[in-house]
N, C-alpha and C positions, 0 to 999 in steps of 0.2 A: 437868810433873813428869818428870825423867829418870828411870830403869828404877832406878836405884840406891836411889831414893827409895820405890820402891813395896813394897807388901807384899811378903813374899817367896813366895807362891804366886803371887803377879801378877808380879813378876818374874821367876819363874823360868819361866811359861809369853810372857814377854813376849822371855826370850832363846830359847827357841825358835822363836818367829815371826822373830825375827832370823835368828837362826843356818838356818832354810827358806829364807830371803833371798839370803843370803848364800850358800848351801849351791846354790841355784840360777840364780845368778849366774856363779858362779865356778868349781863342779864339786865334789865332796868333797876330792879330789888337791891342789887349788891355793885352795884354803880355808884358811886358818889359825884356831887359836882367838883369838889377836890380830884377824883381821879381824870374827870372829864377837863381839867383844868391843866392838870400833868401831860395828858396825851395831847393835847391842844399845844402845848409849851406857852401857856398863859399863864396869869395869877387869876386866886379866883376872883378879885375884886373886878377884877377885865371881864370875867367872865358873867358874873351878874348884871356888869355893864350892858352885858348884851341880851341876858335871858334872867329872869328875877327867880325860876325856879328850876327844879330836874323835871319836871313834867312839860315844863314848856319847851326846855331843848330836845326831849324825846320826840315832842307836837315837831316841832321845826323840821329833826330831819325826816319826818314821815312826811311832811308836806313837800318839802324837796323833793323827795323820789318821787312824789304822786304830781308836782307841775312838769315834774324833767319830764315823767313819763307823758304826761298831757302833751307838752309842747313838741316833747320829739315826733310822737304819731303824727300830730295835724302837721308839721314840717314835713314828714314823708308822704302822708297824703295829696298833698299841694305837690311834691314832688311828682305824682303821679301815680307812687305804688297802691298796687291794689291791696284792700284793706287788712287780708289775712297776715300776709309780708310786712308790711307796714306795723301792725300791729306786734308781729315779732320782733324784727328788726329794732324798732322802740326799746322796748322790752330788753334785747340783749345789750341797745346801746346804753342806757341806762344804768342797768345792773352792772357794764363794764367800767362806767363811771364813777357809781357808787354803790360797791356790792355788799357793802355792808347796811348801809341803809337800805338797799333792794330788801337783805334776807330779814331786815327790820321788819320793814312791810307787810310782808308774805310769810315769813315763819315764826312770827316774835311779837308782832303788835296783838295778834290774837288773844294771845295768853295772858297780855297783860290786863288787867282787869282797868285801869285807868284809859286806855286804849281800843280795846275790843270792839266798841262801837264803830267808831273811826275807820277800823282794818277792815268792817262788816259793809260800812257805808259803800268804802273803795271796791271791794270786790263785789258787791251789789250793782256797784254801777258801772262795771266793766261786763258784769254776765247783761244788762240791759243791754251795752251796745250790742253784745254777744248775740244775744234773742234777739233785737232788730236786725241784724248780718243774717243770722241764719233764716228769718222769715217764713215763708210760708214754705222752708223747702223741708220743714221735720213739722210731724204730728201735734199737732197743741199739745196734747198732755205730757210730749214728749220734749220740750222747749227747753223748759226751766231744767229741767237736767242737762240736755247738750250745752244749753251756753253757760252750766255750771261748769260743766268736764271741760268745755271749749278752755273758759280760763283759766282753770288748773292744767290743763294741757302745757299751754303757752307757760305760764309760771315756772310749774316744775321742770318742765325743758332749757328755761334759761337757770335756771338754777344748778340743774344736771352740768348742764355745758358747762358753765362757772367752773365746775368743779372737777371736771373730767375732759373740757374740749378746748385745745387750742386754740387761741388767739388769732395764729396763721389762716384758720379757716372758720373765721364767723361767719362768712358770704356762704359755703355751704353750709354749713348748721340752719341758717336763716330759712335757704332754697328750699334743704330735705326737711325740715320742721314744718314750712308754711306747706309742704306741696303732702304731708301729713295729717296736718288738719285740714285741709282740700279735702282728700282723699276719707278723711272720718264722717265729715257733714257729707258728701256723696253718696255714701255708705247709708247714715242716717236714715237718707231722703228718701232712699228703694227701697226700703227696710217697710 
């Protein structure tokens, strides 16, 4: 079934997985809504249907990966896992979802000067929960660095994995990553 054909909430998040695609492919700059329209298997009239500009289906899949990510943690939360895990776990399910939108977020929104805020925001407010997790257990003046490094930790680990770690063992990847960053903020906290 081509995108055309599907429902319109299933096509409209099926030109987003496109348009992450494409978007990662080829850069935002040398992007067209034409090529986002090709890789989609839509016309582009379907596609303005959905989105009236290329900056706003950029906005789109960045906000996808940042509710996936939102929703997935507090679903594992609720599940029980403890927040480091949890917070991994997300993280890998996410980007195994949509790993091109993921490396939007994390290595590409930055750069784009239409963007950059947005990527600033999100990792601003991932090192916030960071700083509140780690608590009083590191040095005030030493905060705002760990739960900088905390989140590029997590990031670049799933991003690593992405690219170098089997599928077959994301549950270890999760285990030794989380019991990693355990072991960093312990480290920290003696220090």
């Amino acid at each position: 079934m081509t995108s055309q054909k599907l429902p319109r909430s299933r096509r409209r998040a099926s030109i987003v997985r496109a348009a992450a695609a494409a978007f990662a492919t080829r850069g935002y700059a040398d992007t067209s809504m034409t090529d986002v329209a090709e890789q989609a298997d839509v016309t582009r009239v379907l596609l303005y249907r959905h989105f009236d500009s290329k900056e706003a289906l950029y906005r789109a899949v960045l906000d996808e990966v940042v509710n996936s990510l939102r929703s997935t943690w507090q679903l594992l939360e609720l599940d029980g896992e403890s927040s480091p895990m949890a917070a991994m776990q997300a993280h890998l399910n996410v980007a195994r979802a949509n790993p091109d939108g993921y490396r939007l977020l994390w290595h590409h929104a930055d750069t784009e000067q239409s963007f950059a805020a947005y990527a600033q925001v999100i990792r601003a407010t991932l090192e916030a929960i960071a700083d509140e997790r780690v608590g009083d257990a590191i040095k005030p003046e030493l905060r705002p660095w760990a739960a900088a490094m905390l989140v590029s930790n997590i990031v670049e680990a799933v991003l690593t994995w992405l690219d170098q770690g089997d599928p077959l063992h994301d549950d270890l990847f999760v285990a030794t990553s989380t019991q990693g960053i355990t072991c960093l903020v312990d480290g920290w906290s003696n220090g």
